[in-house]
LUMPA-964981 format. One record per residue (C-alpha): x negated, y, z. Coordinates in steps of 0.25 Angstrom, whole numbers, padded with zeros to 4 digits, always signed. Layout:
! residues N
XYZ
...
//
This chain:
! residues 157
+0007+0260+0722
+0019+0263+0712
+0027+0252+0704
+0023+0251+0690
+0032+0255+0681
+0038+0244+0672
+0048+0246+0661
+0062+0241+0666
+0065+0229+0654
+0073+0235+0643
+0077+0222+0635
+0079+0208+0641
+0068+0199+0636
+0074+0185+0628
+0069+0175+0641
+0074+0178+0653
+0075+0169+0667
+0079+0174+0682
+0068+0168+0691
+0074+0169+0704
+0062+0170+0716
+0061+0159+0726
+0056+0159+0737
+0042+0151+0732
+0039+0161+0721
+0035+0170+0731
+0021+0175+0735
+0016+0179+0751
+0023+0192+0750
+0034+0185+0746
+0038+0191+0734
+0037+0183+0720
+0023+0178+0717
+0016+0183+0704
+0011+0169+0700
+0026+0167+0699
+0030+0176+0688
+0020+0167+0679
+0029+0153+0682
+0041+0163+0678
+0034+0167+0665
+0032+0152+0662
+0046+0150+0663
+0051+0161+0655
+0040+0158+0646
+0045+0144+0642
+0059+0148+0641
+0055+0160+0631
+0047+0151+0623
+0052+0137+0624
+0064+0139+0616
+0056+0145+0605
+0049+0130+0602
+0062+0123+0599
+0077+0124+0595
+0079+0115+0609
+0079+0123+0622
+0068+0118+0634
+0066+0110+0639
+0068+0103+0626
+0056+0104+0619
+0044+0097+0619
+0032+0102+0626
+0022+0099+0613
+0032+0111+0607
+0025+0121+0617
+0013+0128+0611
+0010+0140+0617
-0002+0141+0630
-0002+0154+0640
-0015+0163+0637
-0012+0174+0648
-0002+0178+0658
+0001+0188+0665
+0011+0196+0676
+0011+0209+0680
+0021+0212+0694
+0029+0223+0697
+0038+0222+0708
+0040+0210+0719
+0049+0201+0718
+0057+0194+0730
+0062+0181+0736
+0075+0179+0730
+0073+0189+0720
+0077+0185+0704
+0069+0191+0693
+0072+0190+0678
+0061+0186+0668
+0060+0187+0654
+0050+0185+0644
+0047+0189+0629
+0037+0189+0619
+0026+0201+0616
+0025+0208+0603
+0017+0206+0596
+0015+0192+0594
+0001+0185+0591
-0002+0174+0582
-0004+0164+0593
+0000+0171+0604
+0010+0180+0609
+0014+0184+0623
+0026+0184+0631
+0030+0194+0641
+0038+0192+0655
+0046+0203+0661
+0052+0200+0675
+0063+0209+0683
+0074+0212+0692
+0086+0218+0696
+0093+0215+0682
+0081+0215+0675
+0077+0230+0678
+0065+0229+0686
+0053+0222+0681
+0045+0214+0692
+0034+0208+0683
+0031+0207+0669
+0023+0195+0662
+0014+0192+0651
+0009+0179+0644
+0001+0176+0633
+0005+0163+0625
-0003+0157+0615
+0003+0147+0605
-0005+0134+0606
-0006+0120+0599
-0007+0111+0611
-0011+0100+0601
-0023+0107+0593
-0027+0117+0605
-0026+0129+0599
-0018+0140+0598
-0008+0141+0585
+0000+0153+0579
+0015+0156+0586
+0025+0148+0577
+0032+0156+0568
+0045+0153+0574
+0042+0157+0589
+0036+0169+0582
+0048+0174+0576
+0056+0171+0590
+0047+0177+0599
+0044+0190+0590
+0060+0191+0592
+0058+0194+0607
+0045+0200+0606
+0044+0214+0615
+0031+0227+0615
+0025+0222+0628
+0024+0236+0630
+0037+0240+0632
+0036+0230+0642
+0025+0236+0651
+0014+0228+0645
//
């Protein structure tokens, strides 16, 4: 079986964390288990879209501010990654966006950033909690994400 080919990234992403791998992310044949890359996506997640709901940085807003709700989620794997190992994660926003939805991308590497391991997808739906429906992007974050928004094509999806 040959690797995939995956486009080595061109431009760092606004978002990024170093997730080093303990030993307790790791699956039976002890490399990092693929249910672990979605707690790695939440992460990123917040600290891409948190900052956009207030001037104050988290965790200093309140958690009625929050008003978006995951419809889908996704990973797909590329290479194994080791005990010990660090990886870098970043995370962006698609183009285009919707009215009430947009989707953020994930893209996770190593060895300074060349070589891709897995590359994420989510779909996030903008939501009033209170009425239990799903509301239009605000304006604001609209204008900020679309900023930072990226052909998920060029990105191998």
């Amino acid at each position: 079986m040959t690797a995939p080919i995956v486009p080595e990234p061109t431009v760092p992403w606004p978002t990024q964390r170093r997730f080093y791998i303990e030993y307790r992310y790791l699956d039976v044949l002890e490399h990092l288990n693929h249910a672990t890359y979605f707690g790695f996506m939440e992460t990123l997640r917040c600290e891409y879209y948190l900052p956009l709901l207030s001037n104050s940085p988290p965790p200093h807003f309140h958690p009625s501010q929050l008003d978006i709700i995951i419809a889908e989620a996704s990973c797909r794997y590329f290479a194994p990654v080791l005990y010990g190992e660090e990886i870098l994660g970043e995370v962006t926003v698609a183009r285009p966006l919707g009215r009430t939805s947009f989707v953020l991308l994930y893209r996770f590497s190593r060895k300074g950033g060349k070589e891709v391991v897995a590359r994420g997808r989510s779909v996030v739906v903008c939501y009033d909690y209170a009425k239990g429906e799903k509301k239009a992007i605000p304006e604001d974050r609209r204008r900020a994400m679309e900023r930072h928004a990226v052909d998920p094509a060029s990105e191998g999806w």
